[in-house]
N, C-alpha and C positions, 0 to 999 in steps of 0.2 A: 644354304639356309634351312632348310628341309629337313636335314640330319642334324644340325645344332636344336632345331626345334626338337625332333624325336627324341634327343638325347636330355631334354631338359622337362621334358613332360614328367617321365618317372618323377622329377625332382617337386614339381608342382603337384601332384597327384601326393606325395608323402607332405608335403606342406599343408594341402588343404585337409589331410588325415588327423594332422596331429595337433591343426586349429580345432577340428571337431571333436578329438580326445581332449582337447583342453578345457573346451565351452561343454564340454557331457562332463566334467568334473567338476568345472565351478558349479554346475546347477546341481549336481550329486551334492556336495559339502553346503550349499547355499541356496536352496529352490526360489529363493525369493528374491532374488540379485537382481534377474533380470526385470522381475516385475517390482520391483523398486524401483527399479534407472526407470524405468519406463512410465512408472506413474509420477519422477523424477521432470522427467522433459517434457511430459505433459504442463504438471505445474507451472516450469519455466518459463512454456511457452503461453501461458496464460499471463504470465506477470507475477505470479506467485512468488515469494523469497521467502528463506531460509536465512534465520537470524536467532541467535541466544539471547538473553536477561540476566540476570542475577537476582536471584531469587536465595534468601538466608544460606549465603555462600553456597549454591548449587547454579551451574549453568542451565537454567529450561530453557529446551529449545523449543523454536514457534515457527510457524507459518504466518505470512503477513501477506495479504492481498488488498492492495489500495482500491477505493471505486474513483470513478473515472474524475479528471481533473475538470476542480472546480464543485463539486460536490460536494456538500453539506458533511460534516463527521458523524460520523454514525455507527459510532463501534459495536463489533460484534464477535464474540470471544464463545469458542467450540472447544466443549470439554469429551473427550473420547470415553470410550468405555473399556472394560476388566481386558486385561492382555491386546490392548488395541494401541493406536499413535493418532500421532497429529493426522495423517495422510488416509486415514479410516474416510475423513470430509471431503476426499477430491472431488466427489461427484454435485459436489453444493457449493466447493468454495467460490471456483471463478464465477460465476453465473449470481453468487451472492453478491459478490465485489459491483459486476456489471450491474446492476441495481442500485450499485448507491450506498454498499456496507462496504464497513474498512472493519475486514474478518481478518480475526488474529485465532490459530487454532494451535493451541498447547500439548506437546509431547508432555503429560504428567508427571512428578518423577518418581525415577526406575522404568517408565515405558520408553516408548520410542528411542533418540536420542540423546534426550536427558540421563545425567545421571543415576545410579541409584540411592540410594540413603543410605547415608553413610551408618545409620545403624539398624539398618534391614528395613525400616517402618514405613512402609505403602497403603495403613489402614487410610479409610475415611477421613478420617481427622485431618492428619497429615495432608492429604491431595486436595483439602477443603480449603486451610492453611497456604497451600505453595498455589493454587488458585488466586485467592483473595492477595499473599505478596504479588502475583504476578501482573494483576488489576495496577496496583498499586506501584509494581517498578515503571511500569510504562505508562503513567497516568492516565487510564483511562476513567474517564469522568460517565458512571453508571452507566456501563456499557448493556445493551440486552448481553443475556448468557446464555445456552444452548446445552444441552449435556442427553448424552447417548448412555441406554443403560446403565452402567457404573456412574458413568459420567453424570447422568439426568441426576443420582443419589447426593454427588458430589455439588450440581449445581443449585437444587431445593436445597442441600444444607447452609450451602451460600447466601441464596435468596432469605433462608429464616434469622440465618444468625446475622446477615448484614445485609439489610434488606436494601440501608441508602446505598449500596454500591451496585444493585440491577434495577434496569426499567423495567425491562421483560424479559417472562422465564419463557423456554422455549425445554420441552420436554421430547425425548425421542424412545419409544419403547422401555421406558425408565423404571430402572430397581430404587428400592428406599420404600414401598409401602412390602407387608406383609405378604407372603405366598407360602406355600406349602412348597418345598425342595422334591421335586418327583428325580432326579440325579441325581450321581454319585457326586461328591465334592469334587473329586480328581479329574473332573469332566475338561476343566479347562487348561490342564496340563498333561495332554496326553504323553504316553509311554510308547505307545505300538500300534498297530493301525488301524487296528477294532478299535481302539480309544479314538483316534483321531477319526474312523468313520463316524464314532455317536457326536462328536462334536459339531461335525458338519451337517446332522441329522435336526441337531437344534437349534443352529443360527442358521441355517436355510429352509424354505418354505416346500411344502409338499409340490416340487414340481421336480421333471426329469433334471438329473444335471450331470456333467461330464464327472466321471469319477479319477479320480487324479490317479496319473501314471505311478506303481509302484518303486521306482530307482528312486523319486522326488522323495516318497515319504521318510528317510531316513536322516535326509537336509530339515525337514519340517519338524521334526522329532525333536532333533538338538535345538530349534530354534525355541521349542515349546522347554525343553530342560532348562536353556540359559536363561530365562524370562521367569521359571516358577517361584524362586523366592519372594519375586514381588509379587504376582499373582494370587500366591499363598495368601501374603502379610494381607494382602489389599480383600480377599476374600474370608478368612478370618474375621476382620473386624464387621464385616457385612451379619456373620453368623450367630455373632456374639448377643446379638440383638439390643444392643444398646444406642444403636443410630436409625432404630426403625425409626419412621416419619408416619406413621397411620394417627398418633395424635396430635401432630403437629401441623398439618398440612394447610389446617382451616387458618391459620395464621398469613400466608400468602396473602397480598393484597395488590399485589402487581398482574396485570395482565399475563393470562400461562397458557401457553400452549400444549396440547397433548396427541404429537402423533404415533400412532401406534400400526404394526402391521397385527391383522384381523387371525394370522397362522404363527403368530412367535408361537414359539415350543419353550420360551427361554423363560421373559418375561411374559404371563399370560393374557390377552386379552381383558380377561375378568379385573386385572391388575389394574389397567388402563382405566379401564372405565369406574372403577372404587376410587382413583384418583380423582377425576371429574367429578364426581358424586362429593368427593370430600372438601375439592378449590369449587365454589358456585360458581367465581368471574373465566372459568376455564373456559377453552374453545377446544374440544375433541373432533380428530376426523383419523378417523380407519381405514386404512389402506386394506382393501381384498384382496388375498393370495401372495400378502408378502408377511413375512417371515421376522426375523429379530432386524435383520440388515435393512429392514424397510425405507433406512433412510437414504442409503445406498445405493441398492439392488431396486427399490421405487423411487429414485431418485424426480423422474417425470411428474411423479403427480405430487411429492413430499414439499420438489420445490415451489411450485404455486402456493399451497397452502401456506409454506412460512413464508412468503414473499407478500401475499395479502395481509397475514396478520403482522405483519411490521410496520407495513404500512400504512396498515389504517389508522384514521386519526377521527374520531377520537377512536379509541382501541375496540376493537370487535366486544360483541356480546355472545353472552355464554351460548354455547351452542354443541349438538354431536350430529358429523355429518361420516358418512363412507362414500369413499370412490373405486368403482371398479377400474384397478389397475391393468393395462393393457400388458402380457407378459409375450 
């Protein structure tokens, strides 16, 4: 038995080599594979599903998290931001559901698993558009809206141009008012890894962070090449300045939330709070030492504050608070 053993070990010893040259290749061609499955099973195991619509002949795909049975409907619909997915909200969705929201969080299209457009066009417009159809395929009866950065631009254009289809805006470090571009345009599509390091430099907060293994960055690089048309198109019509919201904003008459991290590099601070200054019924709260991701990455304190302001009834009064985030 001894010597069949010896004799078969070589054999097992090349078996577990060449699983390891296999799993060091798919994450070489794919760095995000594994941390996709994994924010994948996370999801599932929360209850989260994975379902399409039809949206003017394009499949959007969505995320759906029921809240617990027996609970009132209470829809809530998460718009992502520039180069982001549906799966950008994992750290909000279950915990939002377990409260009593039936969150639907939309792949945009050309992001996530959604298709792209079929004639390149990922401006504002268009994701303001495939928004509003997607309200509308699933009937959701004025659902709150939610929007991240791009997203938050994309949801304030919602909230103005079809104001009967949201209760309440919920804002997350959000583009669409005026700032000064201290970056390069190509910041969101990087080439090489000084690109890809300034990009980390602005959607994370000034704190230590593990600097990503150099074999990944070449898997991340492609992922960022086969994404940039849309990024482009969708960044483009930002620049153009014709969907700015600095005079439009005071129009708002829904309850709005504005969280912002006190360290974005992205969207600034100063941004945030000119927004609150422009909605008077706004409710502002500052997260300290978090970063563009604040909604993410300060997931702990982000969620309290939108789970209060949902809830209250009658709706909060205007207010600006900060919390020091525990990191």
């Amino acid at each position: 038995m001894s010597g069949s053993l010896t004799r078969r070990w070589p054999i097992y010893l090349a078996s577990v080599a060449g699983l390891v040259v296999v799993l060091a290749l798919v994450v070489w061609l794919n760095p995000f594979l594994l941390i996709d499955a994994g924010i994948d099973v996370y999801l599932r195991g929360h209850g989260v599903k994975h379902h399409h619509v039809d949206v003017e002949g394009y499949s959007i795909q969505y995320l759906e998290a029921k809240p617990p049975a027996g609970s009132p409907e209470k829809p809530l619909v998460l718009v992502h931001g520039l180069g982001a997915r549906a799966t950008d909200w994992t750290p909000l969705i279950p915990t939002l559901a377990a409260h009593g929201y039936h969150v639907y969080a939309l792949d945009l299209l050309g992001y996530g698993n959604s298709p792209k457009p079929r004639d390149g066009d990922a401006s504002l417009a268009v994701e303001e558009r495939i928004t509003l159809g997607f309200l509308q395929a699933l009937h959701l009866d004025k659902p709150d809206v939610a929007g991240w950065s791009m997203g938050g631009w994309v949801a304030m254009k919602l909230a103005l141009d079809h104001p009967e289809h949201v209760r309440r805006l919920l804002l997350y470090d959000s583009a669409g008012l005026y700032f000064i571009i201290d970056f390069p345009y190509s910041l969101f599509t990087p080439s090489d890894r000084a690109g890809f390091d300034a990009l980390m430099e602005r959607i994370e907060p000034d704190q230590p962070r593990m600097k990503m293994p150099a074999f990944v960055i070449p898997g991340m690089l492609r992922r960022f090449e086969k994404s940039r048309s849309i990024v482009d198109s969708s960044f483009h019509s930002m620049l153009t300045g014709r969907e700015i919201l600095d005079f439009r904003v005071h129009a708002l008459k829904m309850p709005v939330l504005i969280v912002w991290g006190t360290e974005d590099k992205l969207t600034p601070l100063a941004t945030g709070l000119r927004l609150h200054e422009l909605v008077p019924q706004s409710v502002f709260v500052g997260l300290r030492g978090c970063g563009h991701l604040a909604a993410a990455e300060c997931s702990s304190a982000a969620l309290p504050a939108t789970i209060k302001f949902l809830d209250a009834e009658p709706p909060m009064a205007a207010s600006a608070t900060y919390i020091d985030v525990p990191r």
